[in-house]
Structure formats: structure tokens, C-alpha cells
N, C-alpha and C positions, 0 to 999 in steps of 0.2 A: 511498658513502652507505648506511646500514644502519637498517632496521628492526626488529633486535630489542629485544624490552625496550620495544617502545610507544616507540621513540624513533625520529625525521626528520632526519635531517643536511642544512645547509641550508650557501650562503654566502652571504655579503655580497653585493648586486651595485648597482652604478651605472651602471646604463643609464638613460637619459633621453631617446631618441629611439623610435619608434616601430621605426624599421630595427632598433635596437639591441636591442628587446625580440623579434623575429622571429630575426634571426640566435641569441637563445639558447635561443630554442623549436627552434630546426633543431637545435640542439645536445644535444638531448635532456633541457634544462633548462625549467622551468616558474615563471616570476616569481610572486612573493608579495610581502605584507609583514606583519611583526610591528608590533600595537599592541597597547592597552591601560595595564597597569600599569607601565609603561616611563621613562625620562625625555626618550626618543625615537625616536617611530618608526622599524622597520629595515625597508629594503629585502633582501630575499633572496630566494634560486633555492633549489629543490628539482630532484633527480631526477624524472622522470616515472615511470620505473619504481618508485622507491619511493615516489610519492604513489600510484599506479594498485595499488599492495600495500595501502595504509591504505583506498584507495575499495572494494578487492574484499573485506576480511577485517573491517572495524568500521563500524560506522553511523557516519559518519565527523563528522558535524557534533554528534555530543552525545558523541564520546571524547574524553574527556581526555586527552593526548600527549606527550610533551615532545623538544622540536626545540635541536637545539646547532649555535653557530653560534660558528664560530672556536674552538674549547671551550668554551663560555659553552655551560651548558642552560636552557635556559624552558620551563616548565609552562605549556603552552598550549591552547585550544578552538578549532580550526576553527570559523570562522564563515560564509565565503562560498567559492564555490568558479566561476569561471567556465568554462565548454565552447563550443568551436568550433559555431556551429549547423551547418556541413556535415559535420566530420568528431565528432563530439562530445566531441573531445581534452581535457583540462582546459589551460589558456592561463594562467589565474593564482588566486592563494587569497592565501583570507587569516586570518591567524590573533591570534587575543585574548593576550595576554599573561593569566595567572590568577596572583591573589595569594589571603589567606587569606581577606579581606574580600569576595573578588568575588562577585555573583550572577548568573548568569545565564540567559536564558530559551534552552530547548534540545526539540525534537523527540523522545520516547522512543518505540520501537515497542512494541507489545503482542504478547505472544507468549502462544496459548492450551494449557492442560497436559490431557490426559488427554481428548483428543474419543472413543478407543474405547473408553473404559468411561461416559462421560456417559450417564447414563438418558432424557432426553429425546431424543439421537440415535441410540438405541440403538431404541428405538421410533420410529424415521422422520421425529423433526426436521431442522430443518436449524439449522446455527449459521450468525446473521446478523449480520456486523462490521459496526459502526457508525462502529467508531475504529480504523486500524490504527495510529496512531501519536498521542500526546496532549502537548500542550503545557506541559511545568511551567516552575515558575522555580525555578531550585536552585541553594544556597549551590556553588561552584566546586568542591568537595571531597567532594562528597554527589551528584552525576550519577548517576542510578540506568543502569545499560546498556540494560535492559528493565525492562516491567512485565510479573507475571505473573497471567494469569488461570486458574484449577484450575476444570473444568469437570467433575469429577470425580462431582459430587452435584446436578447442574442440570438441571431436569424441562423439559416443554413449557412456554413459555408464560410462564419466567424469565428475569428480563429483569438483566443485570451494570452495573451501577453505577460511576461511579469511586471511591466510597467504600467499596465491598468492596474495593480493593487497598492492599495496606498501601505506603504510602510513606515513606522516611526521613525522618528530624526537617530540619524545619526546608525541605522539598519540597513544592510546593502548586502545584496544576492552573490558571493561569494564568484558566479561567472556575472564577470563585467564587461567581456568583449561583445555581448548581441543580447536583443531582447528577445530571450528564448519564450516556448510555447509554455501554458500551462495547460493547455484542453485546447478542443475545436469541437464545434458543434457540427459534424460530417451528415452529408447525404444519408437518407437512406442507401443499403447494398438490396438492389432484387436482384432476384436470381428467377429468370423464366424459365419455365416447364413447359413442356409440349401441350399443345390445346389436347381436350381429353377428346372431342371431333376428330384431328388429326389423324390421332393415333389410332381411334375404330376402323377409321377409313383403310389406313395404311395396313390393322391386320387383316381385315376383309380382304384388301388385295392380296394378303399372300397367300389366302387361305383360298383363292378363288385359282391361283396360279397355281399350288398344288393341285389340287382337285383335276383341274382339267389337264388330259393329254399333250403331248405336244403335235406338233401338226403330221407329224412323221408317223407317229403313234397312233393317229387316228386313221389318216388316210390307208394303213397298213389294214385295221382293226375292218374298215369299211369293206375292204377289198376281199377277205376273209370271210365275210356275212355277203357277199356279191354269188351268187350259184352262177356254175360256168354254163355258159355258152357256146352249145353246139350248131 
């Protein structure tokens, strides 16, 4: 089974018992099934090794792929992907059949260009993610990989928009009531400390305050070391 060329070699499989799907996880195979644009759903295995290639190397739920099965190829969208909660192994996926017509809604991460020359960072901001990944809906053939943000020209106290990033025709951020944030490049946060002056000064006095009597105590102390007078 081979991954190059963005393609998943898959086969048919007809298990229908739960034993039957365990013995072809032991086998180093991972159950799926093809739907979508089909005329019926197909049950099929993948390698684990080469599903665990597509999880390590692509944002694997908004690439586009194509998986051949028996020689048949289908242009397809991972959609779901299940993992063992003890060992976190993937156990089974599933995947959309994509035609010319399809839409679909997909996770994009944002990736940001040029933090060491940004002026506002550059001056002791800090870049604060809002969105590391944004929701659009995208005709099946238009899936953008990434969005990208150029932080190239961005001061303290600018704030990145999803309408600053250019999107393909026909690509549109799934919230359409406001031009939410993706980042802002925020102030520095200080946090002042007591001057290290202050504080010598301030234990000096108290140590000076110990030390000495109180006035009661002295004038008592005095009157004690006074020999009487006859």
C-alpha cells in the first residue's frame, strides 16, 4: 500500500462481526468506509502504517486524497477518524467520496509569516492567537491547505481580522454575522516589583524599630540606673 502522489491504497473488506474487525486491527489493518458521492457505500481497510504517514505529514481532515480500491481511484475528504482511548491507535476512518459539485465544511489552520521582522514584536509585543484553525465551507476542489497571515507591517495594538486574508472564490468562513479576530498583536504585560532600594530602606526601619525601647521602657530603664537622693 503506497502513499505517494497523495494516494491511500485501500481493500474491500467484509467483516461484520466485532471479533472480525479486532483480528484485522491485529493485522496491522485499520477498517474504514467510503461514502458520499457513490452509488454504495464501500466497506474498506487501510494499512495503519500508511494511514499513520497521512496523520504525521497533512492536516489530514481538510486534504484532499485519493484512495484506489481494487484499481478504482476516488477523490476523496477524510472526514472522521477514530483512536483507541488507551492506546490512541486509529481503529477506523472514514472517508467522503468528492465530485465536482460537492461542498464541504473543513478545519484550515492559520499559519503566521514574518513574526521577526513584525514592528509591533519587535518592540516587546507579543502575538496573541485567537484562531489557530477557522472553519470554512469550500466548494470540494478549492480546499485551501492553510490560511496565511504576513505579520510583516503589524504595530502594537492591531488587531487581524478574517477579512484581511484572501480566500479562494467561491470559500467563505462558516460565521458570517462579523469579522471575527484571528490574532492581535497585544502590549506588552509588566508586572512591577518593588525597587530593591525601597525595600533595604523599609527592613532597616523595622529592624531599627525592634531594636530600640519604647519610650515607656526607657524612661523606666533610666530611672532604675538614677541612685537615690537623700
Amino acid at each position: 500500500m503506497s502513499t505517494e502522489n497523495n494516494i491511500l491504497e485501500a481493500s474491500p473488506r467484509s467483516t461484520k462481526t466485532k471479533s472480525e474487525l479486532n483480528k484485522l486491527r491485529s493485522e496491522g489493518l485499520v477498517p474504514g468506509i467510503l461514502y458520499g458521492d457513490i452509488e454504495k457505500n464501500i466497506s474498506l481497510s487501510v494499512k495503519k502504517s500508511s494511514l499513520d504517514h497521512f496523520l504525521k505529514t497533512t492536516n489530514f481532515k481538510s486534504k484532499v486524497i485519493k484512495i484506489t480500491i481494487d484499481g478504482k481511484e476516488f477523490e476523496v475528504l477524510p472526514r472522521d477518524i477514530e483512536f483507541d482511548t488507551l492506546t490512541n491507535q486509529p481503529i477506523h476512518v472514514d472517508f467522503q467520496k468528492l465530485s465536482a459539485n460537492t461542498k464541504v465544511v473543513v478545519w484550515i489552520p492559520v499559519r503566521f509569516l514574518n513574526e521577526e521582522t513584525c514592528p509591533g514584536l519587535k518592540m516587546g509585543g507579543v502575538l496573541n492567537i485567537v484562531r489557530r484553525k477557522v472553519e470554512l465551507s469550500c466548494p470540494a476542489d478549492k480546499i485551501p491547505s492553510e490560511l496565511i497571515v504576513d505579520l510583516a507591517s503589524r504595530e502594537i495594538g492591531e488587531s487581524i481580522h478574517i477579512s484581511a486574508i484572501k480566500l479562494p472564490d467561491g470559500v467563505l468562513p462558516t460565521i458570517k454575522d462579523r469579522d471575527f479576530t484571528i490574532a492581535t498583536v497585544a502590549a506588552p504585560t509588566v508586572v512591577k516589583e518593588p525597587e530593591p532600594a525601597a525595600e533595604a530602606a523599609a527592613t532597616e526601619t523595622d529592624a531599627d524599630t525592634e531594636a530600640k525601647p519604647a519610650e515607656g521602657d526607657k524612661a523606666t530603664e533610666d530611672k532604675k540606673d538614677t541612685p537615690d537622693k537623700k
